[in-house]
C-alpha positions in Angstrom: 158.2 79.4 169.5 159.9 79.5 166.2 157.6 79.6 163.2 158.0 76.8 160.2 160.5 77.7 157.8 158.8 78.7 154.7 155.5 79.7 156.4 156.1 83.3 154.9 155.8 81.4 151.2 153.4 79.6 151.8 151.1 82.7 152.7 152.5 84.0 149.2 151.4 81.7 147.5 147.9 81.0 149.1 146.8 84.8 149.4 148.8 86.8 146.8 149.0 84.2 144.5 145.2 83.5 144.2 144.5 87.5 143.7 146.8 87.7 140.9 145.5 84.7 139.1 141.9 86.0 139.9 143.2 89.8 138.7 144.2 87.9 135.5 141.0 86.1 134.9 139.1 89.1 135.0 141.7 90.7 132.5 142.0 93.6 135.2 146.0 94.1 134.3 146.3 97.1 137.1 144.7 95.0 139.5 147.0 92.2 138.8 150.1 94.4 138.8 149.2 95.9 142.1 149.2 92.3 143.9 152.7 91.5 141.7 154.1 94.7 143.3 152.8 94.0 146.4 154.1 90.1 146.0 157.2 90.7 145.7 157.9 93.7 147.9 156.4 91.1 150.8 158.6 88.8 149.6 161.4 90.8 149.4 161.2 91.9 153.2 160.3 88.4 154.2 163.9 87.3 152.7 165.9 90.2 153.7 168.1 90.1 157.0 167.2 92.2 159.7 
């Protein structure tokens, strides 16, 4: 069964997307950079060809 195309951004946005805003919020920059890092290196293996 093949998954929906963009399923992998979706979960992006919806988990690492509402830590980072919630990082922000609470002014907690190494909290927020942590989730960034962590962001984009999930993003970054979800784009890459295997």
């Amino acid at each position: 069964m093949k998954k929906p195309e963009f399923a992998n951004l979706a979960v992006f946005i919806i988990f690492f997307g509402i830590a980072l805003i919630e990082a922000v919020q609470k002014q907690n920059w190494l909290e927020a950079l942590l989730f960034l890092a962590l962001g984009a290196l999930s993003l970054r293996a979800d784009f890459s060809k295997k």
